[in-house]
C-alpha positions as CSV (number, residue, x, y, z in Angstrom):
1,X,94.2,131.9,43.5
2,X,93.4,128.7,43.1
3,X,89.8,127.7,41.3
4,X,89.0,125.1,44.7
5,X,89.8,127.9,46.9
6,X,88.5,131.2,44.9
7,X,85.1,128.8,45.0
8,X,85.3,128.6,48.6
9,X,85.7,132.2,48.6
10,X,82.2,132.6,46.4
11,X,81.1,130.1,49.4
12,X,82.0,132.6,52.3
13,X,80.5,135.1,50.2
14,X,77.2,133.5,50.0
15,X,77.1,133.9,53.9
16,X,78.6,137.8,54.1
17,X,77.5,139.7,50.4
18,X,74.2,137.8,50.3
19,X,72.9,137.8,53.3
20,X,70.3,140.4,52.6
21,X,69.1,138.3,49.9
22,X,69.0,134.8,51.8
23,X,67.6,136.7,54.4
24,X,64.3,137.5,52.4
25,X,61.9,135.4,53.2
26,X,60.9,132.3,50.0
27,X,57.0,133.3,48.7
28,X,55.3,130.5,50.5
29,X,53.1,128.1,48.0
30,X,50.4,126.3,49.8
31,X,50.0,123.3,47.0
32,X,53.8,122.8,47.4
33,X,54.1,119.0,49.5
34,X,57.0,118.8,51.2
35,X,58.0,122.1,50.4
36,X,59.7,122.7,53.8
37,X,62.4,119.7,53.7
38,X,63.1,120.8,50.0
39,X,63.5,124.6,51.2
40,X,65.9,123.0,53.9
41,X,67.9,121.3,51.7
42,X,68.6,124.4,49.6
43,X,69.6,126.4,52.9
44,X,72.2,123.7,54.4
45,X,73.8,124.0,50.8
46,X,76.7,127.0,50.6
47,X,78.5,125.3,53.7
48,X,79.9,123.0,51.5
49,X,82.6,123.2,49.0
50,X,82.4,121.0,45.9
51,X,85.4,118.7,45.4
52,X,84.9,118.9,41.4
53,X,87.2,122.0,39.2
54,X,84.8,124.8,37.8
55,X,85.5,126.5,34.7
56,X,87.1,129.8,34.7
57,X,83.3,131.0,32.6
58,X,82.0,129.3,35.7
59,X,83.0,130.9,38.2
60,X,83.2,134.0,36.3
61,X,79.4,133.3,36.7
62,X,79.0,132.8,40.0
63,X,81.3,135.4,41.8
64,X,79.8,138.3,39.2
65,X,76.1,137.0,40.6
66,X,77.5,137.5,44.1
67,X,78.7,141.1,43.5
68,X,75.4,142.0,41.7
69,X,73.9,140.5,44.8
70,X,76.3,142.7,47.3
71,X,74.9,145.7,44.6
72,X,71.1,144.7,45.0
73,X,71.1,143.2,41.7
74,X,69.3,140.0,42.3
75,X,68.1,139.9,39.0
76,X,71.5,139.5,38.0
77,X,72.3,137.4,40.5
78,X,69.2,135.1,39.6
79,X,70.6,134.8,35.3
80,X,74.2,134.4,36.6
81,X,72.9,131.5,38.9
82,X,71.1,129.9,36.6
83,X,73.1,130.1,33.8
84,X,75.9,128.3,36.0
85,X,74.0,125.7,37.1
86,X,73.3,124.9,33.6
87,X,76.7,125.2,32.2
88,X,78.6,123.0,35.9
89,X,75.7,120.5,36.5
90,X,76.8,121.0,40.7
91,X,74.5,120.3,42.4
92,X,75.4,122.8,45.1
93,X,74.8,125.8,42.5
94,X,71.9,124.1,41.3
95,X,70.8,124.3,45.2
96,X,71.8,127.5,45.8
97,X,70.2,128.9,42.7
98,X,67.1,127.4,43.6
99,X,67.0,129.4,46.7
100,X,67.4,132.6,44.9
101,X,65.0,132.0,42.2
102,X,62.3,130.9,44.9
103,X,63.5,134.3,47.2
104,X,63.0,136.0,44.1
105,X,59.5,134.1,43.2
106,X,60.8,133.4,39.9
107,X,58.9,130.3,38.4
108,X,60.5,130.1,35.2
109,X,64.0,129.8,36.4
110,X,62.5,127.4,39.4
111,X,61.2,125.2,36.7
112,X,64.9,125.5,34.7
113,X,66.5,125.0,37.4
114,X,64.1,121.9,38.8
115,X,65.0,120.2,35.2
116,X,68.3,120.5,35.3
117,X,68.7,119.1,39.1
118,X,66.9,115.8,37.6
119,X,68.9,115.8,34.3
120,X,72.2,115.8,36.6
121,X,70.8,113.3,39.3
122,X,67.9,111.6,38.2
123,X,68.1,109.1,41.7
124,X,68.6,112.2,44.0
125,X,65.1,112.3,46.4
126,X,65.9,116.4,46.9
127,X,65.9,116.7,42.9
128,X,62.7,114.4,42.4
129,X,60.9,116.6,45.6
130,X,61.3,120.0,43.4
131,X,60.5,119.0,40.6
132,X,57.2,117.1,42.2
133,X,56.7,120.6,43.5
134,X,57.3,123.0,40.5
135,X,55.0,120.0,38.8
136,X,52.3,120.8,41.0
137,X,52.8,124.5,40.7
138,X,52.3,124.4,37.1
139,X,48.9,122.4,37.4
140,X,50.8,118.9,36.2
141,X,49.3,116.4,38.7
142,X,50.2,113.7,36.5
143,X,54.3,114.4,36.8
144,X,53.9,115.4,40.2
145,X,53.0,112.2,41.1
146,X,55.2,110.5,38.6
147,X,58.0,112.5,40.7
148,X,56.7,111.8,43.9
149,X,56.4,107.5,42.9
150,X,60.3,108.0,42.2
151,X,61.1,109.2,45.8
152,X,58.9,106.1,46.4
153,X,60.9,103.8,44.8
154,X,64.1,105.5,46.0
155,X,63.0,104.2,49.9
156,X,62.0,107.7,51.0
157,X,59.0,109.5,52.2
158,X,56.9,110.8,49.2
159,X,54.7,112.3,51.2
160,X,51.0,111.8,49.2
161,X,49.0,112.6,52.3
162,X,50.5,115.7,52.2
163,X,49.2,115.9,48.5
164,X,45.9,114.6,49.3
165,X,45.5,116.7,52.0
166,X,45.3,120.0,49.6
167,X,42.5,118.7,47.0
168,X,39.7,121.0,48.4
169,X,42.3,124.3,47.5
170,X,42.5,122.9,43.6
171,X,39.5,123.3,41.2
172,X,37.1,121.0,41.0
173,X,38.1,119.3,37.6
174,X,41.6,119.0,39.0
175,X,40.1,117.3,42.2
176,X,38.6,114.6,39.9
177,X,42.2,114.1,37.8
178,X,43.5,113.9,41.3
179,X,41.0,111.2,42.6
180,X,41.6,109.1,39.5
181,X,45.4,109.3,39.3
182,X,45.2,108.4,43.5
183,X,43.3,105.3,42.4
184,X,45.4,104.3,39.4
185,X,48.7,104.8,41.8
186,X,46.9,102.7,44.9
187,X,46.4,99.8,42.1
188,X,50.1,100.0,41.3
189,X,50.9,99.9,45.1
190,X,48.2,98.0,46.7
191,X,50.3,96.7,50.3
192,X,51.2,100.3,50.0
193,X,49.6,102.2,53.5
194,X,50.7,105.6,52.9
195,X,49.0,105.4,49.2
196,X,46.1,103.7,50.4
197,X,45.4,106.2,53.4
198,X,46.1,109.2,51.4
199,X,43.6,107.9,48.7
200,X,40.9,107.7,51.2
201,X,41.8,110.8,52.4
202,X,41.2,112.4,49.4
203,X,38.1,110.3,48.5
204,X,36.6,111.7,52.1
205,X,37.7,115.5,50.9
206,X,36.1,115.3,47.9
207,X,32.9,114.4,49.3
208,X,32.9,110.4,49.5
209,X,33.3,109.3,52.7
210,X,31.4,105.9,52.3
211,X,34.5,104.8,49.7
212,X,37.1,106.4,51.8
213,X,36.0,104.1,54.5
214,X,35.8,101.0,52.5
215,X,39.3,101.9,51.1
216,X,40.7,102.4,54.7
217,X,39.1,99.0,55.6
218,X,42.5,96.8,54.8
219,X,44.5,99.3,56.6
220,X,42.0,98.2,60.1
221,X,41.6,94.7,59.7
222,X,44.7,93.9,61.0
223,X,45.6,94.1,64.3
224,X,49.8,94.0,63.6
225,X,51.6,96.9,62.8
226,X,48.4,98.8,62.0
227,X,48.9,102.6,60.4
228,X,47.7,105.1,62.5
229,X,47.0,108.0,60.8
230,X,44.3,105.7,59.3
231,X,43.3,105.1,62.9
232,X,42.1,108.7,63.4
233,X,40.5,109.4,59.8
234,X,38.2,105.9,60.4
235,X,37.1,108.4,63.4
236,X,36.0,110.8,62.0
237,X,34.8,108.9,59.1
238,X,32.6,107.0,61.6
239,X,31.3,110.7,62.6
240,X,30.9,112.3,59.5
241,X,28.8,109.0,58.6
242,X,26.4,109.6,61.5
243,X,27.7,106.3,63.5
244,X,28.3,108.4,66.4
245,X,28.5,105.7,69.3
246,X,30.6,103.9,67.1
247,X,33.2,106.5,66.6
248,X,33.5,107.0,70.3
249,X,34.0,103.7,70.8
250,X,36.6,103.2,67.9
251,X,38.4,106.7,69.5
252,X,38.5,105.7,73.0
253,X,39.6,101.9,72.4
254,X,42.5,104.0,69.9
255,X,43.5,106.5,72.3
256,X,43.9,104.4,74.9
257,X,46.1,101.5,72.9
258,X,47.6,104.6,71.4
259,X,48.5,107.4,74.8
260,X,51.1,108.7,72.6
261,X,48.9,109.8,69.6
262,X,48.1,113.3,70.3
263,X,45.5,112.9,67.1
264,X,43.8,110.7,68.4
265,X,43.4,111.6,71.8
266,X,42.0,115.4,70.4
267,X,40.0,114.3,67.9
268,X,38.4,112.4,70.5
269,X,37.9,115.2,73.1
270,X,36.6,117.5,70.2
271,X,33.9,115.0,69.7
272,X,33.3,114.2,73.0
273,X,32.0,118.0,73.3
274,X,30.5,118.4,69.7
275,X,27.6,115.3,71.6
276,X,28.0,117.8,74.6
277,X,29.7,115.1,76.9
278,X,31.6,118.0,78.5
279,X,32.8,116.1,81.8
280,X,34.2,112.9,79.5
281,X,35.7,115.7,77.0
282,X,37.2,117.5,80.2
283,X,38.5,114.3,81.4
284,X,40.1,113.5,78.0
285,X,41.7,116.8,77.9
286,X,43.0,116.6,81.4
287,X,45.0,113.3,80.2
288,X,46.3,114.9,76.9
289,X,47.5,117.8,79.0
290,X,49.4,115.7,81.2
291,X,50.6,113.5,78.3
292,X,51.6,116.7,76.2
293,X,52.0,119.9,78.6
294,X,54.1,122.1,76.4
295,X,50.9,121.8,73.5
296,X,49.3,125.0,74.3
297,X,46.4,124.6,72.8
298,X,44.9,121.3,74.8
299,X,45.3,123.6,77.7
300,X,43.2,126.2,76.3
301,X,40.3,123.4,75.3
302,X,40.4,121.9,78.5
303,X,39.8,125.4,80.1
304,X,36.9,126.7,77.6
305,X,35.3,122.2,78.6
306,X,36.0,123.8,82.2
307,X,34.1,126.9,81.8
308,X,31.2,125.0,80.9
309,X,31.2,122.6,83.5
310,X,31.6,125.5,85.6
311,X,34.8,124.2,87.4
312,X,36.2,128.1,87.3
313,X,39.0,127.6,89.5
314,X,40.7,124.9,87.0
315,X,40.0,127.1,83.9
316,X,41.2,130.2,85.7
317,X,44.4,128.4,86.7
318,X,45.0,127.1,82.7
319,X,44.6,130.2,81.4
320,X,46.9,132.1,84.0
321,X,49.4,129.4,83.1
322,X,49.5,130.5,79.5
323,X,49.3,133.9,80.5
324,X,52.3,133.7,82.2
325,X,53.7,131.3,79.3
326,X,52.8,134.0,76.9
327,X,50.8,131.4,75.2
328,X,47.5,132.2,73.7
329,X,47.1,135.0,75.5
330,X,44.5,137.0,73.2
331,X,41.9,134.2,74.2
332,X,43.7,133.8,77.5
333,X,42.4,137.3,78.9
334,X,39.5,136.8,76.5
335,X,37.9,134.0,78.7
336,X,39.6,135.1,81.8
337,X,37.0,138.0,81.7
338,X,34.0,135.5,80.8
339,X,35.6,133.6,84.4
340,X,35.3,137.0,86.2
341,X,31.6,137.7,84.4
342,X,30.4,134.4,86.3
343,X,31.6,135.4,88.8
344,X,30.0,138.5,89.2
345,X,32.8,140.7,89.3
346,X,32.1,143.2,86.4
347,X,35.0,145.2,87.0
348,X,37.3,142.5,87.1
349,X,36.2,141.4,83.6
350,X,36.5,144.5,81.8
351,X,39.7,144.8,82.7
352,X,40.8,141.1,81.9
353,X,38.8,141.9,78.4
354,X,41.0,145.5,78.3
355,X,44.3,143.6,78.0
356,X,43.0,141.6,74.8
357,X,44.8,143.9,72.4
358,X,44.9,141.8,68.9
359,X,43.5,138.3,67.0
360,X,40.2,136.9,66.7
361,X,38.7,137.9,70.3
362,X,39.9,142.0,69.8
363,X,36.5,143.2,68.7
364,X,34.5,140.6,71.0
365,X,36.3,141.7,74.1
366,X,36.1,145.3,73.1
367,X,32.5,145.1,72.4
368,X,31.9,143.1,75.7
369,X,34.0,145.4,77.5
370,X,31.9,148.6,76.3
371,X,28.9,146.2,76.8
372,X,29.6,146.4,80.7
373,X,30.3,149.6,81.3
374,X,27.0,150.6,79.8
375,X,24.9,148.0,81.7
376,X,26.4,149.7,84.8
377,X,25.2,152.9,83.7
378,X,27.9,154.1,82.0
379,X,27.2,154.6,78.5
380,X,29.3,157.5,78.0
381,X,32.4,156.0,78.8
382,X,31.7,152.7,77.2
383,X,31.3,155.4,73.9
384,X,33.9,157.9,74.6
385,X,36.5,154.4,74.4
386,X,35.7,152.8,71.3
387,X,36.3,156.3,70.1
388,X,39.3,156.7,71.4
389,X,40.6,153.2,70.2
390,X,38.8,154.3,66.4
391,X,41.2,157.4,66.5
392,X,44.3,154.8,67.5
393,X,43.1,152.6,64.7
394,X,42.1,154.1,61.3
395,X,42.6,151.1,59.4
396,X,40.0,149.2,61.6
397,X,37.8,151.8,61.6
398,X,34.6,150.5,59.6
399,X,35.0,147.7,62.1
400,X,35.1,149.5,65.4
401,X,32.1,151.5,64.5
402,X,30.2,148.4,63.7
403,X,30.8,147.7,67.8
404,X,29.6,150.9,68.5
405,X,26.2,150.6,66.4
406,X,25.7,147.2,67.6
407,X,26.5,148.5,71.4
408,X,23.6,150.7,70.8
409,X,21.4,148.5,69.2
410,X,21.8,145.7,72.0
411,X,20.3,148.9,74.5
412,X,17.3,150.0,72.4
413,X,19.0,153.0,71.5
414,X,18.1,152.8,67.8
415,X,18.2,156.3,67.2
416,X,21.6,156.9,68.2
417,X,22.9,153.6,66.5
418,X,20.8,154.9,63.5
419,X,23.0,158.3,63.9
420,X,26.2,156.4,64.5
421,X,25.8,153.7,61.3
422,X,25.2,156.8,59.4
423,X,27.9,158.5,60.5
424,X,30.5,155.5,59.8
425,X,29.1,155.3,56.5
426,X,29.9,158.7,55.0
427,X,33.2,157.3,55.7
428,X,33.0,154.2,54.5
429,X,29.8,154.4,52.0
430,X,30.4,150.5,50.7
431,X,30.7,148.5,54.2
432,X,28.3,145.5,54.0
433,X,28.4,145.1,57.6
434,X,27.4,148.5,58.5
435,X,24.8,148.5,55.3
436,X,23.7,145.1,57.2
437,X,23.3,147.3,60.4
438,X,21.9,150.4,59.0
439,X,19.2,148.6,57.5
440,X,18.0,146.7,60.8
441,X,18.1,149.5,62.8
442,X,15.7,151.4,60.1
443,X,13.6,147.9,61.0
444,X,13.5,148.6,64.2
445,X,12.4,151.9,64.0
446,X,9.7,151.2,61.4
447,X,11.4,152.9,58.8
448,X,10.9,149.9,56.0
449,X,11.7,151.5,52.7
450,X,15.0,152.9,54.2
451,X,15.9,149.3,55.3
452,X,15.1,147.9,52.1
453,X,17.0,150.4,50.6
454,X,20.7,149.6,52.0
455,X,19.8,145.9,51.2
456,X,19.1,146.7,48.4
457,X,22.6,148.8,47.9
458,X,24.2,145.8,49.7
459,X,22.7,143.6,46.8
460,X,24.1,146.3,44.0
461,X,27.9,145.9,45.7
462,X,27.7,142.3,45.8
463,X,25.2,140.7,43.9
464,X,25.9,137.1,45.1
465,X,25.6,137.9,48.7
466,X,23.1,135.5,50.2
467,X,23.2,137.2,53.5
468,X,21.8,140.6,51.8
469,X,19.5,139.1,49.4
470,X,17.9,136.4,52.2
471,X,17.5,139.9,54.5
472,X,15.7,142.1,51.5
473,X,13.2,138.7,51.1
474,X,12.8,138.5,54.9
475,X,12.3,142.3,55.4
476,X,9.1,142.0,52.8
477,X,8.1,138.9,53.9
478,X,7.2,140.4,57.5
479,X,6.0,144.1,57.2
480,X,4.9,144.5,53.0
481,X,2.5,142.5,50.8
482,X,5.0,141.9,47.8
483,X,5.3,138.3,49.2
484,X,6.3,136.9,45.5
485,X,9.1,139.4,45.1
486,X,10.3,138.3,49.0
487,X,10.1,135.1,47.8
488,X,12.0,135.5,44.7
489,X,15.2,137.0,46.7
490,X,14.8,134.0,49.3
491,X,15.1,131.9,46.6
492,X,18.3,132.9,45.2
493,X,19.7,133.0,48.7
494,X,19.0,129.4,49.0
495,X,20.4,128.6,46.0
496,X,23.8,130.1,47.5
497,X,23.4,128.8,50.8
498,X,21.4,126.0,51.3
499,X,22.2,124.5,54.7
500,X,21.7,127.9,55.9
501,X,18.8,128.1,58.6
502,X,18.3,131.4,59.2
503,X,17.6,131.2,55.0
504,X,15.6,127.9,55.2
505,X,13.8,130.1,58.2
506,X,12.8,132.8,56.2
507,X,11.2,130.3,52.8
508,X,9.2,128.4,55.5
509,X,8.0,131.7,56.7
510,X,7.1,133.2,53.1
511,X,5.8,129.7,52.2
512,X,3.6,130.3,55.3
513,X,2.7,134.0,54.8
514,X,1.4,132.8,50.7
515,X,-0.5,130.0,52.3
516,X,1.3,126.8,51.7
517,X,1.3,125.5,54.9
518,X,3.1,122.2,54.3
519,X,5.7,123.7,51.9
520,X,6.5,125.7,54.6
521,X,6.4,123.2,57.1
522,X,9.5,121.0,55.5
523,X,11.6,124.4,55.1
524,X,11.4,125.2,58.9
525,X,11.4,122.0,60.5
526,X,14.9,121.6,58.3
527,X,15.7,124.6,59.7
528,X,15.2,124.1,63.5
529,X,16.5,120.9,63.6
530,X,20.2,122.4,62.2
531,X,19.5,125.7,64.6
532,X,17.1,125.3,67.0
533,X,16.9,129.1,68.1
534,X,13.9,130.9,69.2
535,X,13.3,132.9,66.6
536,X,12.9,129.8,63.9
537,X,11.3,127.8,67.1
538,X,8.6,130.4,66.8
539,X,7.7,130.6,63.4
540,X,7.9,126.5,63.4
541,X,5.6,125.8,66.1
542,X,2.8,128.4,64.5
543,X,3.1,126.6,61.2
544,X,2.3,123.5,63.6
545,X,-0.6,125.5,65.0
546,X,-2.2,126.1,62.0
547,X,-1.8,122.6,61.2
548,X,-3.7,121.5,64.2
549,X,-0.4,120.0,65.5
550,X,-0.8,122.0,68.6
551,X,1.0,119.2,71.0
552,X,4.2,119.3,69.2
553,X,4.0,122.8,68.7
554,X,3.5,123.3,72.5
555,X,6.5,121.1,72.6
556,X,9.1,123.6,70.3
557,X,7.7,126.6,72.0
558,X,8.3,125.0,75.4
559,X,11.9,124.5,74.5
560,X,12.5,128.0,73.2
561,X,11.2,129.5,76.0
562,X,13.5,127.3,78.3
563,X,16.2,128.6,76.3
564,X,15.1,132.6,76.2
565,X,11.9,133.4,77.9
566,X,11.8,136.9,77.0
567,X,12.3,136.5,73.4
568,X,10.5,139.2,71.7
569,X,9.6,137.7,68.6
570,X,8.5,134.1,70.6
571,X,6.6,136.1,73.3
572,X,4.5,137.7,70.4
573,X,3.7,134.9,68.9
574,X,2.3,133.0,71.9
575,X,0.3,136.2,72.9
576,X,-0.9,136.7,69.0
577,X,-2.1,132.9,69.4
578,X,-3.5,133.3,72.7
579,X,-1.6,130.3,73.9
580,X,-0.9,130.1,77.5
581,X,0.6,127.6,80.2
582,X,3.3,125.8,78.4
């Protein structure tokens, strides 16, 4: 046979023998840029035959490595690859082994292989693309942008946004190299847009938002030709920044000059809602779905706005549609039971929540769903199902009985959710969440050592678990006198977590309970302003109290009780205070 023709042969083989092997899905590497157009180019390679004679060792190579691959001997298959690539220099082995070594996850022969592909075509953009992503595998920011300046040069897309983009999955001392290495490369490319927008992009991910805005400036100031990916980060630049008007502004002028930026148009609407503008953010989504109807997920948003404006009619007609679609359709029946709770019809709802099967909104709808039936006076049955579906699912077990103790707990019934978090943990001993639960329904029931306890297990499990360690502090700070110990465990919470306002909550309210009344004072009104719930609302406004501020304490307590007049916590607190006619 003829060496052109016993190659095509090794080709056809590459489609029949191997197919089990090209079928195996490539290990996916999320700090790979670009990785999908380079994983592309290696597929689209065994159609073609090479025009060049192989040597009779070199295509001893290859058709052995398809017969090892026929015998499940990819390991084989990987060497013989390889080792042919290295010996023709064709760049259609070199592709093909690539393929195999990343199927295989084999980063040593990826990085062989990467170097020989550049060797044999230092001016191909495929080549320079794998080696920019074996660079970046192996931690070498500095070639993988050396690799990725090439395809620059060579007129092609290098992609650096994309490389940006993944700085907050890197270490933080490779963050910094990368920031520095962005700003040499934008000083070598300044008229550059890509370079200059991915540099700012990265500046804004690594916590500098000010000098990614003053980087993007150049990109704005002109009104030709203007970049506009750089158009939607000055957006939310503006945001993060605090200039909320002005971001509007900026994203509604954008959108508008820009209909056919779908970016633009939802990052608007997102913020439109985040300020609680819902019929503006309704509107907005009403125009992307007409602009862009086969983009699922703008019809979902424009449903949930809906809900909240109470237009149930449009919502319920969105989220039929991607019913029907088979679209989203966990959330789909998800909400579609929240449209039928409105409504009043409770049976209706538990059986649109019923039909949400898997995802996010599973344990919500099952929980809400239980949650019903019990409310309508049939605890039983709400009980006798989650079993059921515990039985179905073992593997979600720990989980599911977490619905059921919290079921309970939602009714009062803290004896029987004290009996049921007991139960799932003899089963699953180490479960922070049920630990979590265990431990507040011993609260409830006044059973304080036993709820200190499991935090106190929680804390032996996980020793860095703010959640745990704010909830032993808390649990003192309330019903025991060892306020310095409470205070101790808050402390190291906050030192976790220290945005966290249910934590900031409970150091205002050991501050309080040790008598620094102004200490405690900053801690909670941090706290309310980033969660303004009832529970911090309450201890904020008696911290006022005692500080003779009674007008703007009046003022929190007024708003709490707007929000949940029969908070048990806020209610006690006003009576305890004897403060009446808010």
């Amino acid at each position: 046979m003829p060496r052109k023709a016993l190659y095509l042969a090794i080709s056809l083989l590459a489609f029949t023998g191997c197919a089990s092997m090209d079928s195996k899905e490539p290990s996916p590497d999320s700090g790979a840029p670009g990785q999908p157009e380079a994983t592309a180019a290696v597929e689209q390679t065994t159609d073609q035959a090479t025009d060049r004679e192989f040597r009779p060792e070199e295509l001893y190579l290859l058709l052995t490595g398809e017969i090892a691959a026929q015998r499940g001997r990819y390991d084989v298959t990987l060497a013989n690859y390889v080792e042919a690539a290295r010996q023709s220099g064709d760049t259609g082995v070199i592709r093909r082994a690539l393929l195999i070594a990343e199927s295989l996850n084999s980063p040593g022969a990826v990085r062989t292989l990467t170097e020989t592909w550049i060797e044999v075509a230092p001016r191909s953009e495929e080549a320079r693309r794998a080696a920019a992503i074996q660079a970046l595998r192996d931690g070498d920011l500095i070639g993988t942008l050396e690799h990725l300046e090439q395809i620059l040069q060579m007129g092609g897309d290098a992609d650096f946004d994309g490389l940006a983009s993944m700085a907050p999955r890197l270490p933080a001392d490779q963050q910094r190299e990368l920031r520095r290495l962005f700003d040499q490369l934008q000083k070598r490319h300044p008229d550059n847009a890509e370079i200059r927008y991915s540099t700012a992009l990265l500046q804004n991910l690594t916590g500098a938002p000010e000098q990614a805005l003053e980087t993007l400036r150049p990109l704005l100031e002109t009104d030709d030709n203007e970049f506009q990916p750089a158009l939607v980060l000055q957006g939310e630049l503006l945001y993060e920044l605090g200039q909320r008007r002005e971001a509007l502004r900026h994203l509604q002028t954008s959108s508008r000059r820009y209909p056919e930026n779908r970016q633009l148009g939802t990052l608007y609407a997102r913020i439109l809602v985040s300020e609680n503008e819902m019929r503006a953010a309704q509107d907005e989504f009403s125009r992307l779905v007409e602009q862009f109807p086969n983009e699922h997920g703008l019809r979902l948003s424009r449903a949930l706005v809906a809900i909240e404006n109470d237009e149930l009619d449009l919502a319920h007609q969105d989220l039929k549609h991607l019913i029907n679609l088979g679209q989203q359709t966990g959330q789909a029946h998800y909400y579609l039971g929240q449209i039928a709770e409105k409504r009043g019809n409770t049976d209706q709802a538990i059986t649109w929540y019923e039909q949400v099967t898997e995802g996010s909104h599973y344990h919500p709808a099952l929980s809400r769903a239980a949650e019903l039936r019990a409310e309508a006076g049939d605890l039983d049955s709400a009980l006798d199902q989650l079993r059921d579906v515990r039985e179905l699912n073992p593997a979600d077990a720990a989980s599911l009985w977490l619905v059921e103790v919290n079921l309970l707990q939602g009714l009062d019934l803290h004896q029987q959710a004290l009996a049921s978090a007991t139960e799932a943990l003899e089963s699953h001993p180490d479960d922070q969440s049920l630990l979590y639960a265990r431990s507040m329904t011993y609260e409830q029931l006044g059973r304080i050592e036993q709820a200190l306890g499991d935090l106190r297990t929680m804390i032996e499990l996980e020793p860095d678990n703010p959640t745990a360690l704010n909830a032993l502090g808390y649990v003192m700070t309330v019903h025991t006198e060892r306020l310095q110990e409470a205070r101790g465990y808050i402390e190291q919470a906050l030192a976790m977590d220290p945005d966290n306002p249910a934590i900031l909550d409970s150091m205002g309210w050991v501050l309080f309970r040790q008598g620094d009344k102004e200490g405690a004072l900053g801690y909670l009104r941090r706290a309310y302003e980033i969660y303004p719930d009832p529970e911090i609302a309450a201890h904020y406004g008696e911290v006022l109290w005692s500080l003779d501020q009674r007008a703007q304490a009046r003022v929190i307590w007024e708003r709490a009780e707007d929000e949940d007049p029969d908070h048990e916590l806020l209610q006690e607190t006003l009576q305890r205070l004897g403060v009446d006619d808010l």
